[in-house]
N, C-alpha and C positions, 0 to 999 in steps of 0.2 A: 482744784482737783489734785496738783502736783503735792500741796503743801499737806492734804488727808491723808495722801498715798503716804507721804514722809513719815507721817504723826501715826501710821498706822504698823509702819514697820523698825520704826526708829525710837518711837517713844510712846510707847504701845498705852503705857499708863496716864499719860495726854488724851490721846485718840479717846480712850473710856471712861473717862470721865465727860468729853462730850459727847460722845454717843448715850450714857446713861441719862444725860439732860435732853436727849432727842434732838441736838444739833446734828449730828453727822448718822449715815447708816454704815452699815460694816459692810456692804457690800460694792464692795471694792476689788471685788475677783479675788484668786488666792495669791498669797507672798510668794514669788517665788524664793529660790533658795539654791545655795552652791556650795557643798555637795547638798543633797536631800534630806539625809543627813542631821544635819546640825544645824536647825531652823533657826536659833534664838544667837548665832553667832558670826552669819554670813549673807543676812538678806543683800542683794540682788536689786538694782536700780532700774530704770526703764530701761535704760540703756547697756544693758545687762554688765555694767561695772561693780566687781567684786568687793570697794573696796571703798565703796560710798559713803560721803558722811563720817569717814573715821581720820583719825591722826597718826603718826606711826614715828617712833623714834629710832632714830638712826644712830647705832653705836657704832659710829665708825673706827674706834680705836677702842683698844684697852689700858693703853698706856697713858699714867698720871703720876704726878709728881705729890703726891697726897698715899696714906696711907692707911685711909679709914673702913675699920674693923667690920663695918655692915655695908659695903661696898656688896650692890648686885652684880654688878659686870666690871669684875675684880680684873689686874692685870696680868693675866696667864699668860701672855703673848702681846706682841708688840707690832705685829705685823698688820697692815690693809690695803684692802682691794687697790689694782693699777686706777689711774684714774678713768680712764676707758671705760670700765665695769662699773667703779663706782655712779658718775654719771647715768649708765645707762641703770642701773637699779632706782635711783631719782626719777629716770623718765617713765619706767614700767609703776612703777607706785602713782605716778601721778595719773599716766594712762588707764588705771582701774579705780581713778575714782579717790585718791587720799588727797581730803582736803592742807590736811597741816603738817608739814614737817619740822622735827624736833632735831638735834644735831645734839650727840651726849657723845661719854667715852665710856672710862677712862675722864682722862680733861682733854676737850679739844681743843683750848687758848694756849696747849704749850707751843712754850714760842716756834717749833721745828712743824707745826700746825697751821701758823698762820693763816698763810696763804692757800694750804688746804682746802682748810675752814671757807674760808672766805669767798672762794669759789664756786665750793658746793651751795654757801646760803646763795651768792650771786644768781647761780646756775637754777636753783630750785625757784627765787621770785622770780625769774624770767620764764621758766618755762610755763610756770601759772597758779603755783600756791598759791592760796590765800595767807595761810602765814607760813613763816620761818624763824622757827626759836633757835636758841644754844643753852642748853645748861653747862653753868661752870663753876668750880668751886670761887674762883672770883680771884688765882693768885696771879693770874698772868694776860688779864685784861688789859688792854692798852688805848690812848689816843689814836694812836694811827691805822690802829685794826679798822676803828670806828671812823677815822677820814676814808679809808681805803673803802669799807664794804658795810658801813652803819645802815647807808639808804635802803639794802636791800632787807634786813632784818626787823624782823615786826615785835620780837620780845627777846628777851636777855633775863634768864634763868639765872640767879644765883644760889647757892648750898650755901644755910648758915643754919648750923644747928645749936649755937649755941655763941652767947659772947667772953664766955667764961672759958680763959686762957687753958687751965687747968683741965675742964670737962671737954673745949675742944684736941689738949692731946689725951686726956683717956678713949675720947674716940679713934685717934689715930687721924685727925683731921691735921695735919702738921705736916711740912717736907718729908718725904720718905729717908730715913735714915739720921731725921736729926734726934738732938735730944732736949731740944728746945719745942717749949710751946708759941706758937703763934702770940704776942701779945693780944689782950682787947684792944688796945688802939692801933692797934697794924687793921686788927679785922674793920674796923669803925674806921678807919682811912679811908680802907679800899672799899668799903659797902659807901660809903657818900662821893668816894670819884666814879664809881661806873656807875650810879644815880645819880650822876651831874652830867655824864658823859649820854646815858638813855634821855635824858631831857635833852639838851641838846642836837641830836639825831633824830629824837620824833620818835624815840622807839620806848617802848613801852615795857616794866619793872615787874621782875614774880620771885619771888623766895618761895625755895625747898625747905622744912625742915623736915628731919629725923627727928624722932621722938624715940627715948630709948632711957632700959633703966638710970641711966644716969643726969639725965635732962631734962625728965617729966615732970619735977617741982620747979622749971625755971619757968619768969615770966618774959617772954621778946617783945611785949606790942608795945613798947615805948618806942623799940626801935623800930619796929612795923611801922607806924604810926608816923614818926619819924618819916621815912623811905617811903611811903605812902604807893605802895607796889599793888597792879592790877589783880593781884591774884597772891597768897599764902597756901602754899599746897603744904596741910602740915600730915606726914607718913607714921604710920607706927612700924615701927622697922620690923623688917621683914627676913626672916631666916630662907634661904637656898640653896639645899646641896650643890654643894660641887664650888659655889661663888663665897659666900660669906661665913661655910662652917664645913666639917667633913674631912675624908681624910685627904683629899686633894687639895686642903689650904694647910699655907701655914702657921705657926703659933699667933701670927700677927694679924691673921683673919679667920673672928671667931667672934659670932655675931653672939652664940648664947647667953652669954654672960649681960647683955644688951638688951635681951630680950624684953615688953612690958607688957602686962595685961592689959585687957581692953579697956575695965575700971581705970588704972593710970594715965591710959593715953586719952582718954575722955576726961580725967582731971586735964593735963595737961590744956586741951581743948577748949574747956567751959573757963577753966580760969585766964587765959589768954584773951580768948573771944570778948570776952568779957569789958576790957578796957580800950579795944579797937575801935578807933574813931568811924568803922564801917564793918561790922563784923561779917557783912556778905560776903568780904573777901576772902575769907576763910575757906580755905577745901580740906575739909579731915577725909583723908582717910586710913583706914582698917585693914588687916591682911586679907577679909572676904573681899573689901574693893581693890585689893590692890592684885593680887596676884595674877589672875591672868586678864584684866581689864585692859591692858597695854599692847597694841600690836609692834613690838620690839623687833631690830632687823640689827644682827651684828656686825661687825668688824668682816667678815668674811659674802654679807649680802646672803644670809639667811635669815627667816623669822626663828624665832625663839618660844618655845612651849614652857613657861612657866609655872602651869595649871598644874603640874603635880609635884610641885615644891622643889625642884630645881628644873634647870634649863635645860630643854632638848632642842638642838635646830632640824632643821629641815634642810633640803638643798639648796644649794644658793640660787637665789631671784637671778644672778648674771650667768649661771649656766643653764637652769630648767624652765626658768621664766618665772613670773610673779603667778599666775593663776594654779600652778603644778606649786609652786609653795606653798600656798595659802590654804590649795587643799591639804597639804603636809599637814600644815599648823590645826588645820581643824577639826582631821579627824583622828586627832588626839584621843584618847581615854576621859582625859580631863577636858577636853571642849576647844585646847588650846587659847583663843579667844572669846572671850563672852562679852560680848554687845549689849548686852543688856546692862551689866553691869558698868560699862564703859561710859553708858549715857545716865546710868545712877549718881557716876560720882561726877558728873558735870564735865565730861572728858571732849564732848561737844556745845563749843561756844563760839560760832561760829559767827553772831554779830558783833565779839567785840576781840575775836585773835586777831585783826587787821589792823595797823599802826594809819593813822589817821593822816591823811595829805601825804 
């Protein structure tokens, strides 16, 4: 009964396909919903948690030591929550129901992070995620992060757009202020030491890429292939006032010129895919999957409205609480969150984000 109720309000387009085979009936009382509202973006669990079934990434920082041009949650500020609040935003997400937590920036392997870091994943598989990711650009990965707080983390996000020294600094993927590019074998170093370092740990391997006019004829699945990582989330990059273009950036973050059609980033897609020793690991997605699919909470412990092409926050979860945000985020104009779309682009995978023993 629990698993129809799911399929009925989670993955609507499951549930109807068994019910048009006459396995299951719809009458299952009605969904509820929080607020009224916004049906297709906040169902409501038995247990009337807001917040069920979903994943939420946590940018607790803005600050990185990188300086690329299609950055969504660019460096404006440097500042985050005491840890007190932080914490308690961790316990209110989990208390409504967020199965996964994501840990972004900015980058949160700079080394003045560490221990941060390491606390909050600590902090989040103790009190009872299922999983506990980090994405990172991959420059400040360490051994002892991973002796220190490895047990606790279920996946290790790396950003690689590209192995091409050149197209990673026209991205602005390079130290902030140098005038060197990253070599490919600096990048092919560090991508096979935190993939020797995630075997080791038990903890399990996902690549980012950006897709972007200047990368959409490259091919990566050798080195996919290679790295043999649980998941390839490959993005079409994504334009956001106020983050990546507009007049609140500056010269150096200015995504249009980046920009690709959806024909390119479905080249990009098909011809990739294509040579991948498992092409299921593949997740494309598109600016309709991407934009407000993401329940995003920043540096400050607010969610983040997306939905209408750049970012609006809401109040912060550690002053008004999680529920008084969430209705923030949802009754957006734009939906704030769309769930439907969230479970489109395979955003819940809930039997295999848990690192095994």
């Amino acid at each position: 009964g629990k698993v129809l109720v799911y399929l009925s309000r989670f993955a609507p387009q499951h549930f109807k396909a068994l019910e048009a085979c006459g396995l299951v009936s719809s009458k299952l009382g009605p969904k509820k919903c929080f607020p009224p509202q916004t049906p297709s973006n906040c169902a409501v669990d038995d247990e009337g948690k807001i917040l069920s079934g979903t994943a939420v990434n946590f940018h607790f920082t803005r600050k990185c030591n990188f300086e690329c041009k299609f950055c969504f949650h660019a460096a404006h500020t440097s500042s985050i929550l005491p840890r007190e609040q932080r914490m308690s935003v961790l316990q209110q997400l989990y208390d409504e129901g967020a199965e996964k937590i994501n840990f972004a920036g900015g980058e949160p392997f700079l080394p003045s992070y560490h221990d941060i870091l390491g606390e909050m994943v600590q902090q989040a598989k103790q009190i009872g995620f299922s999983s506990v990711s980090v994405i990172t650009n991959n420059s400040h990965v360490t051994a002892e992060w991973f002796a220190k707080y490895g047990r606790f983390l279920d996946i290790l996000g790396i950003s690689c757009d590209s192995l091409d020294a050149v197209t990673n600094f026209r991205h602005g993927r390079h130290p902030a202020g140098s005038r060197r590019a990253l070599s490919s074998e600096v990048m092919v170093s560090r991508l096979r030491s935190s993939a020797q370092l995630c075997r080791d740990y038990g903890v399990m391997l996902k690549i980012n890429t950006v897709v972007t006019s200047i990368n959409y004829l490259e091919v990566m699945s050798d080195v996919i292939n290679c790295l043999r990582p649980m998941r390839w989330k490959v993005f079409q990059v994504l334009p956001l006032e106020g983050e990546n273009h507009g007049q609140h950036c500056g010269k150096k973050q200015n995504v249009l010129p980046l920009v690709v059609s959806e024909e390119q980033f479905e080249y990009f897609v098909r011809r990739n895919a294509v040579a991948l020793w498992d092409p299921s690991i593949m997740k494309p997605e598109n600016n309709r999957l991407m934009q407000a699919s993401y329940l995003l909470v920043d540096e400050q412990g607010r969610f983040l409205d997306a939905s209408l092409g750049k970012k609006s926050p809401t109040r912060s979860i550690a002053e008004v609480g999680v529920r008084q945000a969430f209705r923030e985020l949802v009754s957006s104009s734009g939906g704030g969150f769309h769930r439907d779309e969230f479970l489109e682009r395979g955003g819940y995978y809930a039997a295999d984000w848990t690192r095994k023993g």
